[in-house]
Every structure is written in structure tokens, then in C-alpha cells.
N, C-alpha and C positions, 0 to 999 in steps of 0.2 A: 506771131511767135518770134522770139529775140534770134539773128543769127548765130551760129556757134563761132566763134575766136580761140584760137590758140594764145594763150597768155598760163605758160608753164613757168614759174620763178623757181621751180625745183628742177628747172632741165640748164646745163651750165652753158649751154651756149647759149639760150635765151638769156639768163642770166649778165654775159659778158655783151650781147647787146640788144637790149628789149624794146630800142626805141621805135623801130619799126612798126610795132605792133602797136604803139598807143595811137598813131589814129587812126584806127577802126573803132575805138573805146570812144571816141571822140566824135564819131560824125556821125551816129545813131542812136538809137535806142539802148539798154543793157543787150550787153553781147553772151549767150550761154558758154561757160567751161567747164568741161570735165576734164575728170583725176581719176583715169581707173572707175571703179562705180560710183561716184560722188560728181554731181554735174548740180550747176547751182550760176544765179545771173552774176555778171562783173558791173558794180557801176562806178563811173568814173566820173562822168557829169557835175557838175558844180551842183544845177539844179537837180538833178535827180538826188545826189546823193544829200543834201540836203531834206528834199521829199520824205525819201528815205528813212533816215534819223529821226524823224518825227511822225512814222509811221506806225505806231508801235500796236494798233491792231493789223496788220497787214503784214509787217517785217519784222525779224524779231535779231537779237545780238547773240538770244540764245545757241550754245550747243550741246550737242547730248552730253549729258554726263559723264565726266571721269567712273573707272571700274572702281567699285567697291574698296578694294586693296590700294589704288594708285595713291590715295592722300592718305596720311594717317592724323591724331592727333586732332590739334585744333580747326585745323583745315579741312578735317574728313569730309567729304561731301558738297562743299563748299564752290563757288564762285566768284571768282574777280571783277573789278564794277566793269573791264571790256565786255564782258559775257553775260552781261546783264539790263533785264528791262525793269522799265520803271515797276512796281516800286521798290523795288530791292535795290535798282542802279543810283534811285534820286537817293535812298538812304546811305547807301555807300557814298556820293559825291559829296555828300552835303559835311561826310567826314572830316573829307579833307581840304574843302574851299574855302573854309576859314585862312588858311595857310599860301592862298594863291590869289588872294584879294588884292585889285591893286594899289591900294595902301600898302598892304604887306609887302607887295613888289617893290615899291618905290622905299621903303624902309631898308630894303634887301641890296638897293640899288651901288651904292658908295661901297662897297664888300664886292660886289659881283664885279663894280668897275677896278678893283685892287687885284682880285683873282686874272681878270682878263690881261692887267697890265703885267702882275708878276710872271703869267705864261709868256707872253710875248718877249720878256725881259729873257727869259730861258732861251728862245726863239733867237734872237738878235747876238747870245752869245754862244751859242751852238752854231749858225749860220748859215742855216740852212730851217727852210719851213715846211713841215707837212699841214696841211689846214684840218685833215681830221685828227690825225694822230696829235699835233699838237694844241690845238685848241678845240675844234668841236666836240670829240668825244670826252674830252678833260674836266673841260671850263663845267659843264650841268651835273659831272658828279663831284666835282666842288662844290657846287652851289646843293645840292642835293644834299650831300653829304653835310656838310654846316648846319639846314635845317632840321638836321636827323639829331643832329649831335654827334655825328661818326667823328669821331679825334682824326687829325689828317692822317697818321699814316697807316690809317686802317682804309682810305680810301680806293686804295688799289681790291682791297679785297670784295669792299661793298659794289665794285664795280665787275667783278667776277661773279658776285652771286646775281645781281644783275641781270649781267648776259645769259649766266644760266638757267634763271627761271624762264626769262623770254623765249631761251630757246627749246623752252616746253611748247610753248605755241607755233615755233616755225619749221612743222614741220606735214606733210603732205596731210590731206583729209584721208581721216579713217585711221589714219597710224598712230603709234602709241608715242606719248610722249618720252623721252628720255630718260631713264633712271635717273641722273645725277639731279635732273631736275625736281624727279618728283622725290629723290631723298632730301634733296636739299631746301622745298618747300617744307615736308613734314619735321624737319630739324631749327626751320628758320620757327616754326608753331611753335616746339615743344619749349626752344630756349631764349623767345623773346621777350623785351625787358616790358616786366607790367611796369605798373607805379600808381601811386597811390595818390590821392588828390592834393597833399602837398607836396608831390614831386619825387619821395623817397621811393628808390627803385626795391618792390617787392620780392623781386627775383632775378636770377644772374645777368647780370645784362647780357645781350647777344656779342656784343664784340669784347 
């Protein structure tokens, strides 16, 4: 049986420093954590979590469902490809890997290197550098936003809905997710731009 580990990312002083704690996650077996009634294994392991991921009769990505009310619209009921096992996850990825092939990469590449340079150029006449605030968090919803077709200065916003939806997920097991997120998924459903096979958008676009 796995030992239990303390590994709390919702407790702020683990938070501010958790390095402690990862090797235990590292010199065994999965380690068991509970959250209140919600106890379930940590794995951290290269190998196991590997195992793992390709375990899909044994371990699953699955979690209980959203309440009835939480999503509306297009989304009601719905699943994102993290929350997902095959085959609903292969047919969700297979979406969007057309878009992350790396030919595509490498087409995307001379753009991405022009993004990176114009931030640092910002970087060099400010004079001073933060590495996330000025480039890590910036530079992917650049590069995100480009292959969406978000006009640039709507990027700051698709970076808000962004952190919103995610931070539907980041929050303790058992607890509800966030209103804004779960309006702002059934909003992002109701007014998102379709389009039609030569491209002419059917309905309002989202931004």
C-alpha cells in the first residue's frame, strides 16, 4: 500500500515553498494525498507516469461530471480532451494536431522568431527584465493568438479568458468551479465564430 505524503498546492505556504516535499514523490512508489474526503495516488515518476498514461484500462483522466446547470449551450454536458480517455480523447486530439505538426512548427518558426525578438526589443528599452511577465507568459499567446486569428490587440483579452477557463480546474477536489468560468465557457459556446467550408464566417465572430 502507497505511503500518504503531504503535497497541499492549495495550502500557501506549501505553495511559497514545495521543494521539500518532492523527494519523497521521487524515491518510491506513488505516494497517497488527501484533500478533505478526496484521497487518490500522486505520481511523479518519469516511468510510472508514463505507465500511466497508457494505462487506460486501469487509470483513467476521467472526472465526475460537471452539475447539470454548470455548462450551458454548446458545452452542456461536455468534456475537454485533459478529461478525456480514448476514444473521445484520440478524437478530440486528432482535432487539433493537424495545427502542431512539425512542419507546421517549422512554417510558424521565422513569426515566432520575430515575436521573440520584438519582446525583447521592448525588454532592452524598458531596462529592466521580468522572464515571465516579459516573455514566457507573452511570447505562446502570441504565437496562439496568430494561429487563432485573434487581431493583436485583442490578445490581452484572449489571455484573460485563458486564465479564466483554467482556473476552472485549479481548484481543490470536490469544489465547484468558479462562476466566471463557468459563464465564460457557456458564452465562449454560444458566440463562437463557425464558418463554413470556404471560410466565410456563419455567425458573429467571438472577438
Amino acid at each position: 500500500m502507497a505511503e500518504e505524503a503531504y503535497f497541499n498546492i492549495w495550502d500557501p505556504e506549501f505553495r511559497a515553498n514545495p521543494y521539500p516535499h518532492y523527494g519523497a514523490l521521487l524515491t518510491g512508489p506513488p505516494r497517497l494525498v488527501t484533500f478533505g474526503p478526496v484521497s487518490f495516488a500522486l505520481v511523479a515518476r518519469y516511468a510510472d507516469v508514463t505507465a500511466g498514461l497508457r494505462d487506460h484500462e486501469h487509470l483513467s483522466s476521467m472526472q465526475p461530471p460537471p452539475p447539470p446547470n454548470m455548462y450551458q449551450g454548446r458545452f452542456a454536458g461536455s468534456r475537454n480532451m485533459l478529461n478525456a480517455d480514448p476514444p473521445q480523447h484520440s478524437r478530440l486530439r486528432r482535432l487539433i494536431s493537424r495545427d502542431f505538426t512539425p512542419r507546421r512548427i517549422r512554417e510558424l518558426e521565422p513569426h515566432i522568431r520575430q515575436i521573440a525578438s520584438d519582446l525583447l526589443d521592448q525588454v532592452e528599452r524598458k531596462g529592466a527584465f521580468d522572464v515571465m511577465a516579459d516573455l514566457a507568459n507573452v511570447l505562446p499567446v502570441k504565437v496562439i493568438a496568430h494561429m487563432l486569428g485573434v487581431p493583436p490587440e485583442l490578445n490581452a483579452t484572449l489571455k484573460h479568458w485563458s486564465d479564466t477557463l483554467i482556473s476552472g480546474d485549479n481548484k481543490a477536489p470536490g469544489m465547484p468551479s468558479p462562476p466566471e468560468s463557468c459563464r465564460l465557457s457557456t458564452n465562449w459556446a454560444t458566440t463562437s465564430r463557425l464558418r463554413s467550408k470556404n471560410g466565410t464566417a456563419t455567425r458573429a465572430p467571438i472577438w
